[in-house]
Backbone as XML, in Angstrom:
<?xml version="1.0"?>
<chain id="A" units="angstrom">
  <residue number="1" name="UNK">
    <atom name="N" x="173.215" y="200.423" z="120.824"/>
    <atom name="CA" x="173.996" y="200.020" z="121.993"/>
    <atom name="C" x="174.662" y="201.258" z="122.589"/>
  </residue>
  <residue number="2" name="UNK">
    <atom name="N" x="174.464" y="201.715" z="123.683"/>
    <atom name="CA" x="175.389" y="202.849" z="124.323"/>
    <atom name="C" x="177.127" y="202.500" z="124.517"/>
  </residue>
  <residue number="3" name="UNK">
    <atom name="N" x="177.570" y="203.700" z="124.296"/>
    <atom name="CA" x="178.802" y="203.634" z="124.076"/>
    <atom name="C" x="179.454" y="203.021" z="125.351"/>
  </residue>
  <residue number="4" name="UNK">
    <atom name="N" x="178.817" y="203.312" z="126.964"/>
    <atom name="CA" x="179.267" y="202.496" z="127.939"/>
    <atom name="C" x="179.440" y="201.113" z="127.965"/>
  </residue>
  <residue number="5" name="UNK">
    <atom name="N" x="178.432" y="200.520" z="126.992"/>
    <atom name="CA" x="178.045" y="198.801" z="127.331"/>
    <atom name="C" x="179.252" y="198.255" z="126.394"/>
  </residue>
  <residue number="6" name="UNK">
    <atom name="N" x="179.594" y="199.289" z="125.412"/>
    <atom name="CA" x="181.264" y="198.467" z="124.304"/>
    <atom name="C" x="182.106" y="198.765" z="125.450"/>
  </residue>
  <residue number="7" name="UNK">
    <atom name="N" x="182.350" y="199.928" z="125.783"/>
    <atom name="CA" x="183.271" y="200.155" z="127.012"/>
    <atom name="C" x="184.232" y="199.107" z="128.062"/>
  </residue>
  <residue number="8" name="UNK">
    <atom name="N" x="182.566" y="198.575" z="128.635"/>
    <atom name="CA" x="182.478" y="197.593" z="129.735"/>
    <atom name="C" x="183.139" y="196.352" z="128.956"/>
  </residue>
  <residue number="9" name="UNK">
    <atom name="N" x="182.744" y="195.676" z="127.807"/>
    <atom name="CA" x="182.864" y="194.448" z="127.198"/>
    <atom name="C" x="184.677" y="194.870" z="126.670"/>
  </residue>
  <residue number="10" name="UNK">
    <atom name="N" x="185.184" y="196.146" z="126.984"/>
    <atom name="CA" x="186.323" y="195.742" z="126.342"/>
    <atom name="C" x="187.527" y="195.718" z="127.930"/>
  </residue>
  <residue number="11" name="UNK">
    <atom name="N" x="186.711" y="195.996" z="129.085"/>
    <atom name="CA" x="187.650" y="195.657" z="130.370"/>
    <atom name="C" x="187.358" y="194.167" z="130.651"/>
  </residue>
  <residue number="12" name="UNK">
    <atom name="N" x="188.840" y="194.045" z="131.699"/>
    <atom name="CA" x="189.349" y="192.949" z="132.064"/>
    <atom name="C" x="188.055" y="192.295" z="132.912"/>
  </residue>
  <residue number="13" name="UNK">
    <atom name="N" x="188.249" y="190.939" z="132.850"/>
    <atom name="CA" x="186.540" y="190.101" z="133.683"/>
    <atom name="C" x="186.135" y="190.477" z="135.086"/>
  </residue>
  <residue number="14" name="UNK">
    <atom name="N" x="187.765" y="190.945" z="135.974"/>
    <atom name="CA" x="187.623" y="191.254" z="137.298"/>
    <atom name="C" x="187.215" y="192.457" z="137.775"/>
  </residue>
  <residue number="15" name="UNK">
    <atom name="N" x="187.759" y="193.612" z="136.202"/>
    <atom name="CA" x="187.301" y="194.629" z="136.809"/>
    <atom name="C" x="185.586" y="195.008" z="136.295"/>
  </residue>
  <residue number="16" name="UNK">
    <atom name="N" x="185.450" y="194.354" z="134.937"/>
    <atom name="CA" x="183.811" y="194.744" z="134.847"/>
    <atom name="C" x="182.990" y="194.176" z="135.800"/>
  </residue>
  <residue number="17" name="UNK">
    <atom name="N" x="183.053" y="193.112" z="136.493"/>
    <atom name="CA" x="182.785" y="192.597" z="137.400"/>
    <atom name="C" x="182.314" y="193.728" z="138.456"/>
  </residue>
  <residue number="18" name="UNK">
    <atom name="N" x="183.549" y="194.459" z="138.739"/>
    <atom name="CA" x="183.501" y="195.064" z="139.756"/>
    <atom name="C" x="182.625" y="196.451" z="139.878"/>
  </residue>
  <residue number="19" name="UNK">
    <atom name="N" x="182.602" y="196.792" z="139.077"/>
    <atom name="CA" x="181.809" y="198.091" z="138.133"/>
    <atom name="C" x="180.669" y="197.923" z="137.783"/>
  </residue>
  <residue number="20" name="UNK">
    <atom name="N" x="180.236" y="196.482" z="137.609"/>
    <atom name="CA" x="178.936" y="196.384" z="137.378"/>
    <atom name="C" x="178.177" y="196.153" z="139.094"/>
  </residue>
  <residue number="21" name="UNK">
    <atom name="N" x="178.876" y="195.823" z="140.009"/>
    <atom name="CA" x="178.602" y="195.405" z="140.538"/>
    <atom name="C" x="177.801" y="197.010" z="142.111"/>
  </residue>
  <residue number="22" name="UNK">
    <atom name="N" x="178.922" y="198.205" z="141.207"/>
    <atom name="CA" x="178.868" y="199.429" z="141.731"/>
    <atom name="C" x="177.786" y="199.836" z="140.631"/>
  </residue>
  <residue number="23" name="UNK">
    <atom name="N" x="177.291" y="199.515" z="139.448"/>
    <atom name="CA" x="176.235" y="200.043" z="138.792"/>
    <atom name="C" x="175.196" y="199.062" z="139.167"/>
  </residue>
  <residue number="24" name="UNK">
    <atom name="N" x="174.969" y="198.432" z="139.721"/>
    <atom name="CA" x="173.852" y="197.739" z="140.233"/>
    <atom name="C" x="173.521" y="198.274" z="141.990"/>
  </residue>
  <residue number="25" name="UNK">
    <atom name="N" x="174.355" y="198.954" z="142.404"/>
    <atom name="CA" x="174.112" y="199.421" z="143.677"/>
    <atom name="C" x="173.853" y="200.996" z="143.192"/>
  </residue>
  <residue number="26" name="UNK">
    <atom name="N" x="173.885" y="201.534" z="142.678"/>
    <atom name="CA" x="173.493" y="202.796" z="142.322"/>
    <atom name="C" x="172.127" y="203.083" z="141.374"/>
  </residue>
  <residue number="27" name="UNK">
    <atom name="N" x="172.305" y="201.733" z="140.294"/>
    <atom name="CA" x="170.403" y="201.415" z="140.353"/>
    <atom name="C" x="169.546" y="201.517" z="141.346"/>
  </residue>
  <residue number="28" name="UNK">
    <atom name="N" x="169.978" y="201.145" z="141.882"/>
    <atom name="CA" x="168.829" y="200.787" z="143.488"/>
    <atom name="C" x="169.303" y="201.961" z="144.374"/>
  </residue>
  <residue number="29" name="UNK">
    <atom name="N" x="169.865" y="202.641" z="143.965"/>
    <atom name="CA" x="169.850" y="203.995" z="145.017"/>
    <atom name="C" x="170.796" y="204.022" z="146.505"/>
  </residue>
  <residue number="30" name="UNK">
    <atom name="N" x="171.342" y="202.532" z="146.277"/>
    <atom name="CA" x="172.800" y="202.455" z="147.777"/>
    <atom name="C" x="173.804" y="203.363" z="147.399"/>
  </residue>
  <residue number="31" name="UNK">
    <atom name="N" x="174.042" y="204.382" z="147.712"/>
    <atom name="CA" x="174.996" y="205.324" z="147.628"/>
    <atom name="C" x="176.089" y="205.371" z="148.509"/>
  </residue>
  <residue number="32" name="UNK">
    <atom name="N" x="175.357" y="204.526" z="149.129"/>
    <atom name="CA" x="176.609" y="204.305" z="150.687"/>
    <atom name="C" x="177.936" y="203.297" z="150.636"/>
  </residue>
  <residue number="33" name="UNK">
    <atom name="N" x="179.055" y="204.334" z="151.193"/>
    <atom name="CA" x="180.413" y="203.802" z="150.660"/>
    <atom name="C" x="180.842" y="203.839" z="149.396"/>
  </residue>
  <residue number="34" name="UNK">
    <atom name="N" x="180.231" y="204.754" z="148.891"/>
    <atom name="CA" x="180.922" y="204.991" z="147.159"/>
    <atom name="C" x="181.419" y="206.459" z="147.334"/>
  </residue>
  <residue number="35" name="UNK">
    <atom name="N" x="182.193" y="206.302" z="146.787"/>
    <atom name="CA" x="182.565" y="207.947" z="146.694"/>
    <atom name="C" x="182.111" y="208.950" z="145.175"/>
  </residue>
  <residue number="36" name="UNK">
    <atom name="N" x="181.271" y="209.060" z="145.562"/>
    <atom name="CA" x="180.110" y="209.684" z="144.787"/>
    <atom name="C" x="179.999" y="211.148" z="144.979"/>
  </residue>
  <residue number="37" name="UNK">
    <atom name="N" x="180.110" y="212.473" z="144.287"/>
    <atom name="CA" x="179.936" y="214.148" z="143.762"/>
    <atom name="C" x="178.982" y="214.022" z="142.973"/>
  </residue>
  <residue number="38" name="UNK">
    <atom name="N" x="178.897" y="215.850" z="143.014"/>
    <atom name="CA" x="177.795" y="215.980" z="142.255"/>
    <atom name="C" x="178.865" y="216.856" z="141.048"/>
  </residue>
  <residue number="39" name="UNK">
    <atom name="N" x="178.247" y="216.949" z="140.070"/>
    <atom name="CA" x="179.286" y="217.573" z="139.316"/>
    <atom name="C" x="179.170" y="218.947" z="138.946"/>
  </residue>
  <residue number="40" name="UNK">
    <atom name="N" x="180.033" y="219.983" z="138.978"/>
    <atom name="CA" x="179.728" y="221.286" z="138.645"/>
    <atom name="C" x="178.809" y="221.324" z="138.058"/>
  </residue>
  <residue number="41" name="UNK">
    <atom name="N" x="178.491" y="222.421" z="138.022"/>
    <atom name="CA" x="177.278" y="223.164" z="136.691"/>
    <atom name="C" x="176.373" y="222.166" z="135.938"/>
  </residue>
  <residue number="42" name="UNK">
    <atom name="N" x="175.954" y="221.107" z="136.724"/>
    <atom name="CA" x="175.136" y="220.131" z="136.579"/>
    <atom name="C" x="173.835" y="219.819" z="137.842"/>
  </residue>
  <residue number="43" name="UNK">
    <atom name="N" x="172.958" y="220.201" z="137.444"/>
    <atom name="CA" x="172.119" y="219.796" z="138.964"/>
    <atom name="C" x="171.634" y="218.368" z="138.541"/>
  </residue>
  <residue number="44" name="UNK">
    <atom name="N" x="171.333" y="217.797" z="139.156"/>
    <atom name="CA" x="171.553" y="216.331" z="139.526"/>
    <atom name="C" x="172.013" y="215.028" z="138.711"/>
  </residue>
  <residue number="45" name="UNK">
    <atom name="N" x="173.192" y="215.987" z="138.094"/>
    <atom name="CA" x="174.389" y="214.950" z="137.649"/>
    <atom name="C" x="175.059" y="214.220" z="138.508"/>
  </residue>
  <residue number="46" name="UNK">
    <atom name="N" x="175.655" y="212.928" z="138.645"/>
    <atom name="CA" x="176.887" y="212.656" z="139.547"/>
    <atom name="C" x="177.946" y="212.246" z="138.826"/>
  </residue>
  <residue number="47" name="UNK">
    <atom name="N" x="179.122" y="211.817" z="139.877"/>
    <atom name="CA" x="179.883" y="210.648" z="139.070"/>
    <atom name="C" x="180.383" y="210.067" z="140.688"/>
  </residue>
  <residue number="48" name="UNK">
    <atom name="N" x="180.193" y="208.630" z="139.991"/>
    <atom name="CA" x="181.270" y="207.769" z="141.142"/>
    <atom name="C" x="182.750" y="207.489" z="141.075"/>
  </residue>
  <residue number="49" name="UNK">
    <atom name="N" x="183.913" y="207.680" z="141.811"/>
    <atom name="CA" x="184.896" y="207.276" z="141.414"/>
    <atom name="C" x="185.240" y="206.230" z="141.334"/>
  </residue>
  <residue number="50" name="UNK">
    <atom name="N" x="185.928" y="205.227" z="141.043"/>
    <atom name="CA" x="185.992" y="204.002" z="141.143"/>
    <atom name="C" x="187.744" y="203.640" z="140.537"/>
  </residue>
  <residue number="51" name="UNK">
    <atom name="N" x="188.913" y="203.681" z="141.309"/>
    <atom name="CA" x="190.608" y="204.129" z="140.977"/>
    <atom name="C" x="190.272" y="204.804" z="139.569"/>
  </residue>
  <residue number="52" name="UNK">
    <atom name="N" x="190.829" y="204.744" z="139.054"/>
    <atom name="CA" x="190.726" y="206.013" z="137.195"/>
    <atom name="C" x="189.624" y="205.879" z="136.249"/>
  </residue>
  <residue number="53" name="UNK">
    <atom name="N" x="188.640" y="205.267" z="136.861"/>
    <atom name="CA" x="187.160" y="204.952" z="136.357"/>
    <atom name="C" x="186.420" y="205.908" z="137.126"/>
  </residue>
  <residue number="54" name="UNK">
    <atom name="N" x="185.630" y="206.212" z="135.850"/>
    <atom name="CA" x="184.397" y="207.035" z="136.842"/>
    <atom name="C" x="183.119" y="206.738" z="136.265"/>
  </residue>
  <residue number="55" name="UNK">
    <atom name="N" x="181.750" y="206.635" z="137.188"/>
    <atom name="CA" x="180.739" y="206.569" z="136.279"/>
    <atom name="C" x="180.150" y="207.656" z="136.606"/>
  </residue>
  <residue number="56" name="UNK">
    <atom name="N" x="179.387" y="208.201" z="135.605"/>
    <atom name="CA" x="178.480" y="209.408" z="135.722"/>
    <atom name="C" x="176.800" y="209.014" z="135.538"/>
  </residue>
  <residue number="57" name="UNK">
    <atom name="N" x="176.119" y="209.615" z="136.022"/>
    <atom name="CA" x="174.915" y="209.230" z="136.286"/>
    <atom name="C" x="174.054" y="210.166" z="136.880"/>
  </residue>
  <residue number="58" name="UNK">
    <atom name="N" x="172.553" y="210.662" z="136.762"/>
    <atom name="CA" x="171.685" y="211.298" z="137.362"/>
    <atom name="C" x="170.358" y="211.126" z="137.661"/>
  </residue>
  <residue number="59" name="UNK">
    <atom name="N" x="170.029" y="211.482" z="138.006"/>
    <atom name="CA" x="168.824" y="211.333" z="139.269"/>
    <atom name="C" x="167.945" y="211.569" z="138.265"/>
  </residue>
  <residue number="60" name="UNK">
    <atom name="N" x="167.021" y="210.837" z="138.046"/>
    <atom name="CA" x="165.676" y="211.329" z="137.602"/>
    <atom name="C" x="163.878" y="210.688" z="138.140"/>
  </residue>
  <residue number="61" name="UNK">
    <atom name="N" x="163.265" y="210.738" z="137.491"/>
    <atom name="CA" x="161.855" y="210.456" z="138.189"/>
    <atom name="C" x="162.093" y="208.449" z="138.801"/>
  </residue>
  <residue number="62" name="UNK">
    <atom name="N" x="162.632" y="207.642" z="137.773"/>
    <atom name="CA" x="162.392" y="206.642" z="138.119"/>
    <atom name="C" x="163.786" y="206.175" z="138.912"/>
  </residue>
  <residue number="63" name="UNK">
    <atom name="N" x="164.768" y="206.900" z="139.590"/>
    <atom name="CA" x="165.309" y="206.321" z="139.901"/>
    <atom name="C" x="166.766" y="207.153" z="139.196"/>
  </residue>
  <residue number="64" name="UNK">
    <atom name="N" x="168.111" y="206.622" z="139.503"/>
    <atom name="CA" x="169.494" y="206.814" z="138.926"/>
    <atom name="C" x="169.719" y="205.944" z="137.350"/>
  </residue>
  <residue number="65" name="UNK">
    <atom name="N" x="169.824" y="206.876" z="136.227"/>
    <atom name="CA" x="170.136" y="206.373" z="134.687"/>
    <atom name="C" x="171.876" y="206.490" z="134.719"/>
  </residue>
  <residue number="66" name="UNK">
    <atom name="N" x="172.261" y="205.447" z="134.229"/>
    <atom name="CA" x="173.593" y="205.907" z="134.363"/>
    <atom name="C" x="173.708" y="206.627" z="132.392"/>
  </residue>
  <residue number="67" name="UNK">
    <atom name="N" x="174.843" y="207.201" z="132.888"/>
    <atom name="CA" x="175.071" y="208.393" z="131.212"/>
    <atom name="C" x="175.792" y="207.882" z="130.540"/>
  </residue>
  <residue number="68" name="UNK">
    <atom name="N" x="177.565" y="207.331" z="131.075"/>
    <atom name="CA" x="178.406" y="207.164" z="130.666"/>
    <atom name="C" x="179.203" y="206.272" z="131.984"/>
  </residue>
  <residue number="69" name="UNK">
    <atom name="N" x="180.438" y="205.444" z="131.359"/>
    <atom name="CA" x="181.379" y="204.951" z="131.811"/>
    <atom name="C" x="182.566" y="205.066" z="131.249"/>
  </residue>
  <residue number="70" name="UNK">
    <atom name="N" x="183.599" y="205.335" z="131.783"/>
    <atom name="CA" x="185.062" y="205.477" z="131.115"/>
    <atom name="C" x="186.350" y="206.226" z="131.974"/>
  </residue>
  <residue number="71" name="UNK">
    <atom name="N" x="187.610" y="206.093" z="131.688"/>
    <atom name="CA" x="188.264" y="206.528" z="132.601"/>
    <atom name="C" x="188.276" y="207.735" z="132.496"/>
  </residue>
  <residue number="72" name="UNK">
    <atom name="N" x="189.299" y="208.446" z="133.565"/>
    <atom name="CA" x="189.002" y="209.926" z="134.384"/>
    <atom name="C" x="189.275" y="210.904" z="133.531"/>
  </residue>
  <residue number="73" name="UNK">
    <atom name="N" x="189.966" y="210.964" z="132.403"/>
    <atom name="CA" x="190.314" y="211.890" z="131.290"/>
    <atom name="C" x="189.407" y="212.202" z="129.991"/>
  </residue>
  <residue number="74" name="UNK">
    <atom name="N" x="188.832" y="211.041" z="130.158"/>
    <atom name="CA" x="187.754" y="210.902" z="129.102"/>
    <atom name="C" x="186.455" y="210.896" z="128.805"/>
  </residue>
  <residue number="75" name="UNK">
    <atom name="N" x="185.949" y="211.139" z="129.999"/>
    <atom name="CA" x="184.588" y="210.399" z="130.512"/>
    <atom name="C" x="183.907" y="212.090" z="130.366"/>
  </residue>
  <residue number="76" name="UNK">
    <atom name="N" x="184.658" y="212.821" z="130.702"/>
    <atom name="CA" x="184.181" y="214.172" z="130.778"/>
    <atom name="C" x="183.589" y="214.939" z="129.814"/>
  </residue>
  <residue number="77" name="UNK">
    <atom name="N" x="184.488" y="214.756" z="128.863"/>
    <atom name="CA" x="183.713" y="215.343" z="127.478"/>
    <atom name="C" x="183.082" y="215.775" z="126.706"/>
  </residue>
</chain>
């Protein structure tokens, strides 16, 4: 199990809700209206912000894998 998917199961219903709902638009490649970087010294890393949540994620052949989920202090690591 990736460490994001315990992550998700331990936030509140409204906000995984909401997060999943921004990782299902970034599956599919809608990037639009997210506030989405690329991250230093990473070529085609991202992260989305989402208030003190961020997801990180990168580009590869089939599409956006997400890496990680977690808040803004931690996620970095």
């Amino acid at each position: 199990m990736k460490n994001y998917l315990k992550f998700l199961s331990r936030l509140p219903k409204n906000l995984r809700e909401r997060l999943l709902l921004i990782v299902g638009k970034i599956a599919t490649g809608d990037l639009n209206g997210l506030d989405v970087k690329v991250l230093q010294g990473s070529s085609g890393v991202y992260r989305c912000r989402v208030g003190k949540l961020r997801i990180i994620f990168r580009e590869g052949a089939q599409g956006f894998e997400i890496l990680d989920i977690g808040f803004r202090g931690d996620v970095y690591k």
